[in-house]
C-alpha positions as CSV (number, residue, x, y, z in Angstrom):
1,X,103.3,6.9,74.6
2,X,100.5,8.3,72.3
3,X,97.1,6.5,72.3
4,X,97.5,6.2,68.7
5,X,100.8,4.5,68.9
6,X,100.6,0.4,68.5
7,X,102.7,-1.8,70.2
8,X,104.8,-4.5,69.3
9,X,102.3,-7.0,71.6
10,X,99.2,-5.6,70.2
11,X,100.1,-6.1,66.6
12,X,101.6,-9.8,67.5
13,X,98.0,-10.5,68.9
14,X,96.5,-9.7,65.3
15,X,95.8,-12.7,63.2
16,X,95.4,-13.2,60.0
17,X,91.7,-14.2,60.9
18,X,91.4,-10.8,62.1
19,X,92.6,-9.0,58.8
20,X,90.6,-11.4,56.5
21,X,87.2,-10.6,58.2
22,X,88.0,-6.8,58.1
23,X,88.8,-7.2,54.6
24,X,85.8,-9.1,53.5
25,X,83.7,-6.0,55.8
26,X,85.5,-3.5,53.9
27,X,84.6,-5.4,50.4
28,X,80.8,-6.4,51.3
29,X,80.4,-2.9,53.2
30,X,77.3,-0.5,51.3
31,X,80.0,2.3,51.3
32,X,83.2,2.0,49.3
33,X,85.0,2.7,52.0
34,X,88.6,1.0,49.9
35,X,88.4,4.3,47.8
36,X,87.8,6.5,50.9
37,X,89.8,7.6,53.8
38,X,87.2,6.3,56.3
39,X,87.3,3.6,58.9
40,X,84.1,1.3,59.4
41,X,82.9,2.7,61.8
42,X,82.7,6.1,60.4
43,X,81.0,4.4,57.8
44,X,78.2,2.8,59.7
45,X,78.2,5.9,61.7
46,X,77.0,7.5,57.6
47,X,74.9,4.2,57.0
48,X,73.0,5.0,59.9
49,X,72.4,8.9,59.3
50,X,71.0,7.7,55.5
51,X,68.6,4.9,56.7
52,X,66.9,7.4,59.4
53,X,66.9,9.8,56.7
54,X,65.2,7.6,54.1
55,X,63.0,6.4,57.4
56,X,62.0,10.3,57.6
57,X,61.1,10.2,54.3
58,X,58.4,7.9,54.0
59,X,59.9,4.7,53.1
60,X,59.2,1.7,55.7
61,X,62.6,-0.6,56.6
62,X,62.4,-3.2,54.4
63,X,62.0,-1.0,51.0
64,X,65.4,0.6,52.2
65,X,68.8,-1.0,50.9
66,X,72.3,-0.9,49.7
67,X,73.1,-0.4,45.6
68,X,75.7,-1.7,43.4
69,X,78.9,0.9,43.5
70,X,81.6,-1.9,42.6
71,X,82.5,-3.0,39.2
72,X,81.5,-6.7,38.1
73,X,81.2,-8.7,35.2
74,X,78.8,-6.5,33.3
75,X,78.8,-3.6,35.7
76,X,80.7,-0.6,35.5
77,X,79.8,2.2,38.2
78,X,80.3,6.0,37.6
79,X,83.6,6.7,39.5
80,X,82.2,9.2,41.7
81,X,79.6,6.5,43.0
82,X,81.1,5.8,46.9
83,X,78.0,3.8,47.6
84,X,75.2,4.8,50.3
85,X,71.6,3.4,50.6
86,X,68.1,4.0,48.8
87,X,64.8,3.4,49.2
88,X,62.0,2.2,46.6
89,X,58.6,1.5,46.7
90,X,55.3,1.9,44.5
91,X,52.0,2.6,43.9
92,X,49.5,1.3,41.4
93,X,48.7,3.7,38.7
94,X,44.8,3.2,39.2
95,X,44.9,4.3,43.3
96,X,46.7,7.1,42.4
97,X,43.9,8.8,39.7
98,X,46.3,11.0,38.4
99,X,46.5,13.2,41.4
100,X,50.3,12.5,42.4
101,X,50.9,16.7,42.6
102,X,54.3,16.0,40.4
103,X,53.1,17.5,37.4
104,X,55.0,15.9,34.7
105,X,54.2,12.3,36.8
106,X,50.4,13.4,36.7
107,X,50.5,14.3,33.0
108,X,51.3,10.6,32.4
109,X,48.8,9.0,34.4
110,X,46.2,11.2,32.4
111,X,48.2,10.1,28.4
112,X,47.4,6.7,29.9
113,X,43.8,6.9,31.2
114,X,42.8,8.6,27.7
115,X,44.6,5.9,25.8
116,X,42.4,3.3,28.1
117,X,39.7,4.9,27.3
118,X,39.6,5.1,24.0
119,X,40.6,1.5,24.0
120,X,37.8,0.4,26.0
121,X,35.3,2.1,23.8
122,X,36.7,0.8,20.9
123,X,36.4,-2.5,21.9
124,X,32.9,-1.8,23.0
125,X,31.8,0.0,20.6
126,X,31.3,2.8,22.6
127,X,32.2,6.6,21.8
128,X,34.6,7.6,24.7
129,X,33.4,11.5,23.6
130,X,29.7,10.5,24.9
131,X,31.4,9.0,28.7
132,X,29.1,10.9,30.4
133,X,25.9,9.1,28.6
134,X,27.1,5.7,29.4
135,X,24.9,2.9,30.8
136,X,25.5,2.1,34.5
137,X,26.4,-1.6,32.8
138,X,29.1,0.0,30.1
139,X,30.6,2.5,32.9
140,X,31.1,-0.6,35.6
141,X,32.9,-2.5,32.4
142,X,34.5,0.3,31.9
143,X,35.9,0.6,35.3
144,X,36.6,-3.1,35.6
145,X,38.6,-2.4,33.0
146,X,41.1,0.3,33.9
147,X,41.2,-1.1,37.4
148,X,42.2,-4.2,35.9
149,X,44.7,-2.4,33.4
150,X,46.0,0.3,36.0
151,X,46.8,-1.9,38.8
152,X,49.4,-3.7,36.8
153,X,51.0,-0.6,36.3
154,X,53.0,1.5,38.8
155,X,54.7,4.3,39.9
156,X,57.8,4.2,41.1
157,X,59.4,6.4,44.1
158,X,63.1,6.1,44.7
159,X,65.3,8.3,47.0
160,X,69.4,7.8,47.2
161,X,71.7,9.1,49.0
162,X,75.4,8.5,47.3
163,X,78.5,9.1,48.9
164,X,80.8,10.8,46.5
165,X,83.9,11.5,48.7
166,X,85.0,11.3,52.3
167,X,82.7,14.9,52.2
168,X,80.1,15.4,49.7
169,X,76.8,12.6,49.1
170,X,74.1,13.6,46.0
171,X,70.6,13.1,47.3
172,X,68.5,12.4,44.6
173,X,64.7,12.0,44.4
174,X,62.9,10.3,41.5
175,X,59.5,10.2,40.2
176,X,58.4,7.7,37.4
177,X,54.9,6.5,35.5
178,X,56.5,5.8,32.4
179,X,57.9,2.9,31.0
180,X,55.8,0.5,33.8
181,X,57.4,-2.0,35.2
182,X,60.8,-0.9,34.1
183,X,61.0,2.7,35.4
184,X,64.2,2.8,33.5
185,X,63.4,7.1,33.1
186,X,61.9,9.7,35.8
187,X,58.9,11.8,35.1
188,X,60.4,14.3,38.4
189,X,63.4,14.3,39.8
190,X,64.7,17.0,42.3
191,X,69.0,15.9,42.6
192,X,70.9,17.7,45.3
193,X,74.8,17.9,46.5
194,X,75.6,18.0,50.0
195,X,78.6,18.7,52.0
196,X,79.7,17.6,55.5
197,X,82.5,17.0,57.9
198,X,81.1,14.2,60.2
199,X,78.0,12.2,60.4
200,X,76.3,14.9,62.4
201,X,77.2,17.7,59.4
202,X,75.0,14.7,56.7
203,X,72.2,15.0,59.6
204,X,71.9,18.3,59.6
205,X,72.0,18.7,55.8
206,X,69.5,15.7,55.3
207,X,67.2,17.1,57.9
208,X,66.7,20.5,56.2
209,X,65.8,19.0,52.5
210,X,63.0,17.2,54.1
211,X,61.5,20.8,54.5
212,X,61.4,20.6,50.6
213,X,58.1,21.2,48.3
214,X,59.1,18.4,46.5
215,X,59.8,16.0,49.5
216,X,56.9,16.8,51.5
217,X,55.0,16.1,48.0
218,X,56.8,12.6,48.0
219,X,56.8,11.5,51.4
220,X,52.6,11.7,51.2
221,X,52.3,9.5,48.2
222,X,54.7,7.0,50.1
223,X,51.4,6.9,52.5
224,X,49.6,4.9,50.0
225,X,53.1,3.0,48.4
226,X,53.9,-1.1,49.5
């Protein structure tokens, strides 16, 4: 008899229990595995590759998770979203002193200190062109101030990895200053396609773009991210 072959006792002994629970797994799962041909534990055999990866990145357990890839009320995934995991975290605009080394990120941080600035002064009655012949007094205002300003703001660091088929996963990396708190557009992004067999092949893949400019540049300002 083939080991693949189920007898007549063995599928008497399933309950309906027993197909509820794996249907509730299947629809709860962070991979869509109902539109893939994948069993569960394939599955959480990929899970597992993607939260080491994000781990490797920079990002600490608890600012890794699942995302939404099912349709509800409201909520109408891209097709080709299979689920996966990301991480997010943040830093406050003010720590970081516009030294994130993502250009277009860093190019932000300065728009906003200028526009501080010149805010500040105004309201002072300074003349932001003359900074450098500041009191001690107006300078420590002045940096109560965009401490004060900056900290509210953040930058926001988000890595996925998406499933797309039974083979193929995007790994996308994101960058954003603007639009604080909402993030809803990246300053940076660097967005990759990957191709595998197993959940060794995602490994592999995953392991080399961590060798990645970009990434390296990432998983250092994660250092100073909650």
């Amino acid at each position: 008899m083939s080991r693949n072959t189920v007898t007549k006792d063995q599928l008497d002994s399933i309950k309906y229990e027993d197909i509820l629970k794996l249907r509730q797994a299947k629809e709860k799962h962070a991979i869509k595995v109902e539109d893939l041909e994948m069993t569960l534990k394939t599955a959480d055999e990929y899970l597992a590759v993607m939260q080491d990866f994000l781990e490797s990145v920079g990002f600490s357990s608890e600012r890794i998770d699942s995302f939404e890839c099912r349709r509800r009320d409201g909520y109408f995934p891209h097709s080709y979203n299979k689920g996966g995991l990301e991480g997010i975290a943040y830093r406050d605009q003010f720590s970081a002193c516009e030294n994130t080394g993502f250009e277009n990120t860093d190019s932000v941080l300065e728009r906003y200190a200028q526009y501080n600035l010149e805010s500040f002064a105004e309201d002072a009655g300074l003349d932001p062109k003359n900074y450098s012949e500041w009191t001690e007094d107006q300078l420590e205002q002045w940096y109560e101030y965009e401490s004060s300003d900056s900290s509210e703001n953040t930058i926001e660091f988000q890595v996925r990895v998406m499933m797309t088929s039974e083979t193929t996963a995007h790994v996308d990396f994101y960058v954003s200053a603007s639009d604080s708190p909402y993030h809803r557009e990246s300053d940076d992004k660097l967005e990759l396609e990957i191709e595998f067999k197993s959940s060794a092949g995602m490994k592999r893949k995953l392991a080399a773009i961590l060798k990645s400019d970009f990434v390296k540049c990432l998983t250092k300002n994660l250092r100073e991210a909650f």
